[in-house]
LOBA-940556 format. One record per residue (C-alpha): residue number from 1; x, y, z. Coordinates in nm, 3 decimals. Layout:
BEGIN
R, NUM, X, Y, Z
...
//
This chain:
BEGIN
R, 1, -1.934, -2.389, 0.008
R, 2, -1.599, -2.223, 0.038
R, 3, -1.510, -1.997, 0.374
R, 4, -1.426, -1.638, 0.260
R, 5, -1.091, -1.632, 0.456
R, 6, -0.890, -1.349, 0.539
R, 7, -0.563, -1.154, 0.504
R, 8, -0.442, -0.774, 0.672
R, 9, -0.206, -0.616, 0.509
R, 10, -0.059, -0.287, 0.664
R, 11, 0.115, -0.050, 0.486
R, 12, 0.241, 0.287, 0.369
R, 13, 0.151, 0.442, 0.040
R, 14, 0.524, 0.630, -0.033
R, 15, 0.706, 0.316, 0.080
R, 16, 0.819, 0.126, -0.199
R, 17, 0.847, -0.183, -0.028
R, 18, 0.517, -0.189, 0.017
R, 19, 0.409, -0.146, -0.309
R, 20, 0.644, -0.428, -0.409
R, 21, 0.488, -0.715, -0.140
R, 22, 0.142, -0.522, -0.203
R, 23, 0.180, -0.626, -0.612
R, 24, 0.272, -0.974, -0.513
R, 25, -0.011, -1.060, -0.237
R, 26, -0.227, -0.945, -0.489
R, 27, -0.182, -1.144, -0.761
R, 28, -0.186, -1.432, -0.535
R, 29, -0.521, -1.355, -0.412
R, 30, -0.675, -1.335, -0.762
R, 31, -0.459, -1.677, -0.818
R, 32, -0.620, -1.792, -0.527
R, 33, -0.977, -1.637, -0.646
R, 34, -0.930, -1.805, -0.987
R, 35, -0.909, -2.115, -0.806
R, 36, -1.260, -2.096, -0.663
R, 37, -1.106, -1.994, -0.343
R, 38, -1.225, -1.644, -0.116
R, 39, -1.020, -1.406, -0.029
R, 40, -1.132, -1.093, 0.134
R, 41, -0.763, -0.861, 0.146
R, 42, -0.794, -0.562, 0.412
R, 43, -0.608, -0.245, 0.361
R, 44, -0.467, -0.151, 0.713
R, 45, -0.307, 0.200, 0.735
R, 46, 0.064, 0.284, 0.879
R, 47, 0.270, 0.672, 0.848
R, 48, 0.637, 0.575, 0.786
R, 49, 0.661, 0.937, 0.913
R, 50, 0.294, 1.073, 1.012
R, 51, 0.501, 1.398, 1.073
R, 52, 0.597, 1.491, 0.679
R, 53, 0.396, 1.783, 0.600
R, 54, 0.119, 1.758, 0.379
R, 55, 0.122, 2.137, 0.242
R, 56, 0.343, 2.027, -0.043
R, 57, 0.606, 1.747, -0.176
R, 58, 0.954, 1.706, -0.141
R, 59, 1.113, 1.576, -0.453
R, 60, 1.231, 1.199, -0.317
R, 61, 1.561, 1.222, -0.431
R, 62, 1.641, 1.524, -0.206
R, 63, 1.488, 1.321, 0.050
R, 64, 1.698, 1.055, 0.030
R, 65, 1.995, 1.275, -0.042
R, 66, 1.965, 1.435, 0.328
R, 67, 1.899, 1.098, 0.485
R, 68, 2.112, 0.831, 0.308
R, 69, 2.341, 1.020, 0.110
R, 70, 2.417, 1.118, -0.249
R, 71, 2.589, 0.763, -0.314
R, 72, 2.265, 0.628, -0.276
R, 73, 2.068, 0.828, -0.480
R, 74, 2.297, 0.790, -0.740
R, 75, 2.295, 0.349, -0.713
R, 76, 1.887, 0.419, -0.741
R, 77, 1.901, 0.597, -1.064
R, 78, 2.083, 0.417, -1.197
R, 79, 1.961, 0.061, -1.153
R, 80, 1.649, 0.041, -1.394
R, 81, 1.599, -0.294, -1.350
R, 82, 1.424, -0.211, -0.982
R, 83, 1.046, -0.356, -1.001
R, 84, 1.066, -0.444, -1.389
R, 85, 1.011, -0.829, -1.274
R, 86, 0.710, -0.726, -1.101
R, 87, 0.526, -0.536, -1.361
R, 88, 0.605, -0.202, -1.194
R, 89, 0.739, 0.096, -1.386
R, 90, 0.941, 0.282, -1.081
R, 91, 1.017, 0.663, -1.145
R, 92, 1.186, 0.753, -0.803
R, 93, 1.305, 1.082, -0.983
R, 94, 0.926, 1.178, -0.999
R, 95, 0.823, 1.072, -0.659
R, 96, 0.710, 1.393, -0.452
R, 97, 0.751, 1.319, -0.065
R, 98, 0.414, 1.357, 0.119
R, 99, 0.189, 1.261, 0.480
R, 100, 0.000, 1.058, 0.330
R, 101, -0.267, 1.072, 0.580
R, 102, -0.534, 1.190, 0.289
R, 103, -0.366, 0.918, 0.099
R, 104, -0.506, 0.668, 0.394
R, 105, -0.886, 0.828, 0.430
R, 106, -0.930, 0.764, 0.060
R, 107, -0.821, 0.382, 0.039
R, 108, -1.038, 0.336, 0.366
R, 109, -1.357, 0.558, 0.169
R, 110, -1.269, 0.293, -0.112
R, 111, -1.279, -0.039, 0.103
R, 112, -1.606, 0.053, 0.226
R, 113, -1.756, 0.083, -0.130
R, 114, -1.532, -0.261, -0.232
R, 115, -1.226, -0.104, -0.413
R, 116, -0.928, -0.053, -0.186
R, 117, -0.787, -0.298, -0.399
R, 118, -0.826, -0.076, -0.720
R, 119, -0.770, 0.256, -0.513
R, 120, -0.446, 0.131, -0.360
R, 121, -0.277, 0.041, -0.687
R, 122, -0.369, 0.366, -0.848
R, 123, -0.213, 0.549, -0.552
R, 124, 0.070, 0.381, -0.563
R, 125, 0.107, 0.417, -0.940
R, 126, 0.033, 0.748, -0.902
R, 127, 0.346, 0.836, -0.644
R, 128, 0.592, 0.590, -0.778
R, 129, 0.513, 0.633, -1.141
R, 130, 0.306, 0.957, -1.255
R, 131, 0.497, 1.222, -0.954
R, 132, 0.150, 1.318, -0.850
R, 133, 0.131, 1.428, -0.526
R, 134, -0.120, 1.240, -0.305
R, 135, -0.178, 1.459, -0.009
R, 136, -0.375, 1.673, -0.239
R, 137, -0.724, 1.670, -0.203
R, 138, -0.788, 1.761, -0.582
R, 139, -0.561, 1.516, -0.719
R, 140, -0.677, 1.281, -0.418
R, 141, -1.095, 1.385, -0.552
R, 142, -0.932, 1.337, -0.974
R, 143, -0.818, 0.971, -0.853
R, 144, -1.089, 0.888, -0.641
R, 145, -1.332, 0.943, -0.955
R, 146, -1.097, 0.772, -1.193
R, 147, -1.125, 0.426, -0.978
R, 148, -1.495, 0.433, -0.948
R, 149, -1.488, 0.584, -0.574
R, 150, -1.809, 0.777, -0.470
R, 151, -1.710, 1.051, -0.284
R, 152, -1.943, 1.127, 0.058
R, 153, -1.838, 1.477, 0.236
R, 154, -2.082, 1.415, 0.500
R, 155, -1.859, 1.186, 0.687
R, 156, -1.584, 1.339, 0.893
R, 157, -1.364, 1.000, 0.966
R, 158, -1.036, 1.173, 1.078
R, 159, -1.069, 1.016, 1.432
R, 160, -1.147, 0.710, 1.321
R, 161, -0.862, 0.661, 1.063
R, 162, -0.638, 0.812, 1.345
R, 163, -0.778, 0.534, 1.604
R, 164, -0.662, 0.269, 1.342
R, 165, -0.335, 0.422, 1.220
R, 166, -0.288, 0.349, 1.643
R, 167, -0.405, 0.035, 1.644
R, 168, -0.155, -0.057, 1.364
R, 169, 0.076, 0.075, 1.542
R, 170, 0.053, -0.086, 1.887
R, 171, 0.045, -0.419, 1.709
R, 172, 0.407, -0.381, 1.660
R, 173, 0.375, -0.284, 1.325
R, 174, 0.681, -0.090, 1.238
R, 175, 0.940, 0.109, 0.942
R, 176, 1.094, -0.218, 0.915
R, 177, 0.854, -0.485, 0.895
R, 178, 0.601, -0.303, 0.617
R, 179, 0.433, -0.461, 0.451
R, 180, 0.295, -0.641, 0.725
R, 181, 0.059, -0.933, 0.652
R, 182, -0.122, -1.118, 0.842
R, 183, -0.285, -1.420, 0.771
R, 184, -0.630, -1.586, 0.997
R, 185, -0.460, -1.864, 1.111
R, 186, -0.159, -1.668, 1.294
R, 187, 0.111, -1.637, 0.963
R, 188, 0.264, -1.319, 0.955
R, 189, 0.476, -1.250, 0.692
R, 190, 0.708, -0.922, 0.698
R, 191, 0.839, -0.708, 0.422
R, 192, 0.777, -0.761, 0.063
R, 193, 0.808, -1.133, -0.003
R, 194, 0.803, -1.357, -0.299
R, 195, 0.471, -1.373, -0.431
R, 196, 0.483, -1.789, -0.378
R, 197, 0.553, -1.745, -0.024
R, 198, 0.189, -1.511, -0.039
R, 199, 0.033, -1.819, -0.197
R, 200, 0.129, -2.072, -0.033
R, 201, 0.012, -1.910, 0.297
R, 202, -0.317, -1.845, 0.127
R, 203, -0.338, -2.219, 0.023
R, 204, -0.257, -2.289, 0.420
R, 205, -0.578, -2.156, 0.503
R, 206, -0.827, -2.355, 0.286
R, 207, -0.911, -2.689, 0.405
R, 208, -0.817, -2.984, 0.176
R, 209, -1.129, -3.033, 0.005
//
């Protein structure tokens, strides 16, 4: 009988990075899976900036615009190439700037009922792709039922998501090392990397045999 092994991943929901090494360890997990092998992947939280206010959205462009300059913007829009090789349809013009601390509570609600794989996709999908805003509870509650997540508004688990988005934190998980994954036997591996480079680290951890 196989060990279940296991693999962290920490990461922000708005960062696109992180959707792109998300994708990737994915799929190598369910290559893994497909091979017989067990892979349990944990959804760990981090705020690129826990500060943006969640009242509302910021279109990303103007984001961007204000902190990397119009030249920029203008290189993203027009290369439409970005994430095609990955499967990913990428609509940075639709992207509304959020705290995604909601974002967080509801992939966390959806590990504990066994889809933070599923709810993390569709939140990603639904900020890169659809321009929905994800710090709203309604579209947050429209998602959550469209993946198959029960909601429970008996439990309060602000303090605890704020204890982890900490504990992420003080492991020296930072802006420039997301997505952050760590693998049982010590492996990290920073930023979104090649899904073979997810694989073979997976295949590191299962014992010939």
């Amino acid at each position: 009988m196989r060990t279940k092994r296991r693999v962290e991943i920490s990461m922000d929901l708005v960062c696109v990075r992180c959707y792109l090494g998300f994708t990737r360890l994915l799929r190598a997990a369910r290559h893994h899976r497909s091979d017989g092998g067990e892979v349990d992947v944990v959804i760990r939280p981090f705020q690129a900036e826990p500060d943006a206010p969640s009242a509302g959205g910021e279109p990303l462009f103007e984001v961007w615009r204000r902190t990397r300059g119009e030249a920029f913007v203008q290189q993203v829009a027009s290369d439409t190439s970005f994430g095609v090789a990955d499967g990913l349809e990428l609509r940075f013009e639709r992207a509304l700037f959020t705290n995604t601390f909601e974002a967080h509570r509801l992939v966390a609600r959806a590990s504990a009922q066994g889809l933070g794989e599923r709810m993390a996709e569709r939140l990603f999908r639904a900020y890169f792709t659809d321009g929905l805003l994800i710090s709203d509870r309604t579209t947050l509650a429209r998602l959550a039922a469209e993946t198959g997540v029960v909601a429970d508004h008996t439990v309060n688990d602000t303090v605890e998501l704020r204890a982890e988005l900490d504990r992420v934190r003080a492991l020296g998980v930072q802006v420039d090392t997301v997505p952050y994954v760590a693998f049982e036997d010590g492996t990290v591996l920073e930023g979104a990397q090649p899904e073979d480079a997810y694989r073979a680290a997976l295949t590191a951890l299962t014992p010939a045999g």
